[in-house]
Structures are given as structure tokens and as C-alpha cells.
C-alpha positions in Angstrom: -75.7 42.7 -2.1 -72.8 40.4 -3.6 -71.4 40.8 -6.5 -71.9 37.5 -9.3 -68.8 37.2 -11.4 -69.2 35.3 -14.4 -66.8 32.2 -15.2 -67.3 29.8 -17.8 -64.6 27.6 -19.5 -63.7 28.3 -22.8 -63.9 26.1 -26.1 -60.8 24.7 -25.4 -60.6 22.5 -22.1 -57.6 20.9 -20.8 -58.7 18.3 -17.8 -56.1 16.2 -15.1 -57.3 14.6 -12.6 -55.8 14.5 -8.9 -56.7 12.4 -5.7 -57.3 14.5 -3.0 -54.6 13.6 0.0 -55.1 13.8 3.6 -52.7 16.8 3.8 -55.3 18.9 1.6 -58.4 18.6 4.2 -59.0 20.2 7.2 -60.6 19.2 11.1 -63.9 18.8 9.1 -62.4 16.5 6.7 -63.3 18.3 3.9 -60.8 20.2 1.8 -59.3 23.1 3.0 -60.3 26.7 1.3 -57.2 28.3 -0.4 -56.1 24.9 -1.1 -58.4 25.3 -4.5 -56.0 28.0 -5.8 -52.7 24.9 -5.4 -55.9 23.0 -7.7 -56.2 25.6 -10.2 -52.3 26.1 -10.1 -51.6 22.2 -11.0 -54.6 22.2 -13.8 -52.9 26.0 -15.2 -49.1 23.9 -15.1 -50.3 20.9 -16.8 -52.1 22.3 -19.3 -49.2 24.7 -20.6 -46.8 21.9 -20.0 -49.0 19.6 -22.3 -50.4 22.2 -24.9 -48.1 25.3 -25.1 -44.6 25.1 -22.9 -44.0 24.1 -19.7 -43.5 27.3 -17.3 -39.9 26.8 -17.0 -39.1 27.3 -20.1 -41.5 31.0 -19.8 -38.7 31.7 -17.0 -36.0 30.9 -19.2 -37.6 33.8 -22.0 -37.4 36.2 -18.7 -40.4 36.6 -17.2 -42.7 35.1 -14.7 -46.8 35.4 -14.5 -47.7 35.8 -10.7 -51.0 36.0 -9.9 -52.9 39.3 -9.5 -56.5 38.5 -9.1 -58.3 35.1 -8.4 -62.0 34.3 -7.4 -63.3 31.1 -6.4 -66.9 30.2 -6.3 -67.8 27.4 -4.3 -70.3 24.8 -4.8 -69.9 21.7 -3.0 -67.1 20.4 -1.2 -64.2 17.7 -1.8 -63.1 15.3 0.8 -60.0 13.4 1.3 -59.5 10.2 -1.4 -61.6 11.9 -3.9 -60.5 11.8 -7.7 -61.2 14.7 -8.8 -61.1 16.6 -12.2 -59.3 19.8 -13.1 -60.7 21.3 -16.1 -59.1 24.8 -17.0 -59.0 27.2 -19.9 -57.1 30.0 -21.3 -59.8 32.6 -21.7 -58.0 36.3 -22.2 -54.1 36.9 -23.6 -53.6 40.5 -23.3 -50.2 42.4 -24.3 -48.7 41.7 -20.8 -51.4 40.4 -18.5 -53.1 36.4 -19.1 -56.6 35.2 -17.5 -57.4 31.4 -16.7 -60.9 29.7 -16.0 -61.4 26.5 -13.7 -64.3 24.4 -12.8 -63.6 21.4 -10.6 -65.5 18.3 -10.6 -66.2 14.7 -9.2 -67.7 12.0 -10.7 -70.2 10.4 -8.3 -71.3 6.7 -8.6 -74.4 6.9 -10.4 -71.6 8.5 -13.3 -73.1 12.1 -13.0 -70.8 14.8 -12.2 -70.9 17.1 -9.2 -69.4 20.8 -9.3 -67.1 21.5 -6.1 -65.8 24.8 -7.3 -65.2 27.4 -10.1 -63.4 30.3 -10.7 -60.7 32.0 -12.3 -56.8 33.6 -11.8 -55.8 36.6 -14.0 -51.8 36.7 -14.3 -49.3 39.6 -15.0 -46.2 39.1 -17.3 -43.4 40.3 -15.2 -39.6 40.9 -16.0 -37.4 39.3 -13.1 -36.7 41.8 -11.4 -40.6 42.6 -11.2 -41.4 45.1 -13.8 -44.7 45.0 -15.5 -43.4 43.6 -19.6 -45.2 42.0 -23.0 -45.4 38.5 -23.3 -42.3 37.5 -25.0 -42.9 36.7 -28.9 -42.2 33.3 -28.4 -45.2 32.6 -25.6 -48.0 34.4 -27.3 -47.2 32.6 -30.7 -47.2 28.9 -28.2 -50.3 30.0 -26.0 -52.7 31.7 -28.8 -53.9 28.7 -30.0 -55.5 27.8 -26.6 -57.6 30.7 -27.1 -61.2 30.5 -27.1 -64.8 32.1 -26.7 -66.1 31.8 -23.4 -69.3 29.7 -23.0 
């Protein structure tokens, strides 16, 4: 039996849009699978950019968050030209670990909104020369306030 792993956005929602190009989809013209996580990657970078500090400036403190676990539930698949919407939250700050939730959507022409795919990336704080390290001082004080509960 598979396992259901829960993902729900948190209060706090950051959403960007992005047209899909023809680059993204596959033979079926439909999107192509892992390109979901470069989705969740461009919602994570613009909402820290726009609401916290934009990730270069978290390399400059010394440390990079690569990702150590992500999960991607899909629902319904994007094709190429679509707009669709990017809607990601900071859901978890641990001492030297991060977790992010997505939901991806596109807004059909009768205005209602269909759900291509949700999910989630969990992120370590690492040192540069790869060595598990705390958040520096600096980041948790800028990326606290995007905290949430879950819904």
C-alpha cells in the first residue's frame, strides 16, 4: 500500500506566476516530471528574494541549503504556454535543516482553478565545504517571520 504524505501550505503564501516554455514539455506535450522540482525551486527563490533575502546573500553568510528530501504529488498535468501559479510556503525552520510546501495551479477559463501538483522540499544548512551547520543568526531572524501553521 502507498504511503499518503500530507502537504498543505502554510498561512503565509508567496505566489509567481511562470508560462510554461516548450523546453519544459516532453514527446507527449505535457510537462516533463522532475521539471516540477526547477517549479518549486523558482517559487522557493522568489519568495526569499521578495520576503526574507535573496539566496545569494545566504552564500555570502557561508552556507548553502541543498535539498535532502522532496515529494511531489501529482494531480493533473501542465502543457506548454500555460500560466501557471507557484504558490509556496515556509512550513518548518529547524536549528540547521528548513522545509518548504508547494501547490501548483492553473486558472482555467471558466476562472476556477485546477491543481497540477503538490508537494514539498526539506533543505539542510550546510557550511561550504559541506558540513552539516545552524542557520546563521542573520537568516533565521529574516526567514522566521514567514513561519506559519500548516492548514
Amino acid at each position: 500500500m502507498a504511503r499518503q504524505l500530507s502537504v498543505s501550505l502554510g498561512e503565509k503564501v508567496f505566489h509567481t506566476q511562470y508560462r510554461v516554455i516548450y523546453g519544459d514539455t516532453d514527446a507527449a506535450a505535457i510537462v516533463y516530471n522532475a521539471n516540477y522540482l526547477r517549479y518549486f525551486e523558482i517559487g522557493r527563490t522568489e519568495m526569499m528574494r521578495a520576503w526574507a533575502m535573496p539566496y545569494t546573500a545566504i552564500e555570502k553568510l557561508g552556507c548553502i541549503l541543498p535539498v535532502t528530501e522532496s515529494y511531489i504529488r501529482f494531480k493533473a498535468p501542465a502543457r506548454y504556454d500555460d500560466l501557471i501559479t507557484i504558490a509556496t510556503s515556509l512550513v518548518e525552520l529547524k536549528n540547521v535543516s528548513c522545509r518548504f510546501h508547494y501547490a501548483i495551479t492553473r486558472q482555467e477559463e471558466n476562472e476556477k482553478e485546477t491543481l497540477l501538483v503538490k508537494g514539498f522540499t526539506t533543505h539542510a544548512c550546510v557550511d561550504m565545504a559541506g558540513k552539516l551547520t545552524a542557520f546563521p543568526r542573520e537568516v533565521v531572524e529574516m526567514i522566521t517571520p514567514l513561519l506559519g501553521n500548516a492548514k
